[in-house]
N, C-alpha and C positions, 0 to 999 in steps of 0.2 A: 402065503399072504399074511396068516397070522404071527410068524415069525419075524418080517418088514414090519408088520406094526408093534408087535411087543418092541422091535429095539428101539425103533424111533419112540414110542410111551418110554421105555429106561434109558435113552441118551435126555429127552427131554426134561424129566425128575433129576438126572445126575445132572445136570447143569441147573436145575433150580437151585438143588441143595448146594453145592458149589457155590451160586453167587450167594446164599445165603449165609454159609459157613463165613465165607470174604469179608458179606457184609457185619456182621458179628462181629469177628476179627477187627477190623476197619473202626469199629465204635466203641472196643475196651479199650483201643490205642488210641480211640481220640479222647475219653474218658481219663486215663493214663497223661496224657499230655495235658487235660486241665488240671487233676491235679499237681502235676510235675509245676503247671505256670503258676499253679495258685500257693502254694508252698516256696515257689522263687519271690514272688512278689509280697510274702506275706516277711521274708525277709529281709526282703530289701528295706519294707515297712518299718520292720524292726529297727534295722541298721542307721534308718532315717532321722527316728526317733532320739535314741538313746545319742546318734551326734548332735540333734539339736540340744537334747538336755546337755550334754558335755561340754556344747559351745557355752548353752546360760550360765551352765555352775563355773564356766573359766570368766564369764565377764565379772559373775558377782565376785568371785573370789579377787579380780583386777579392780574391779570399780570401788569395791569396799562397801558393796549397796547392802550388801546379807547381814551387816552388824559393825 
């Protein structure tokens, strides 16, 4: 009798820790993928920028506005 209940008490703990290990798991990788998004978009940010400056410094440099 007392061995039916230890197992089910240790299958029951091993499938805690389990889903917990999972869950863990599950929230460095979703942690992981917002920095992964946030450093994609911090790029693209970038990239945004620096064309919009490139487009003004080609119109001044066309328009003759800068001097």
């Amino acid at each position: 009798m007392y061995i039916v209940l230890a197992v089910i008490v240790a299958l029951f703990i091993g499938a805690r820790s389990e889903r917990a290990r999972q869950a863990h798991r599950n929230w460095g990788m979703y942690k992981a993928r917002l920095a992964e998004m946030r450093g994609l978009r911090m790029r693209e940010t970038a990239r945004a920028i620096f064309g919009i400056v490139a487009l003004l410094a080609m119109i001044v440099l066309v328009s003759g506005i800068g001097g």
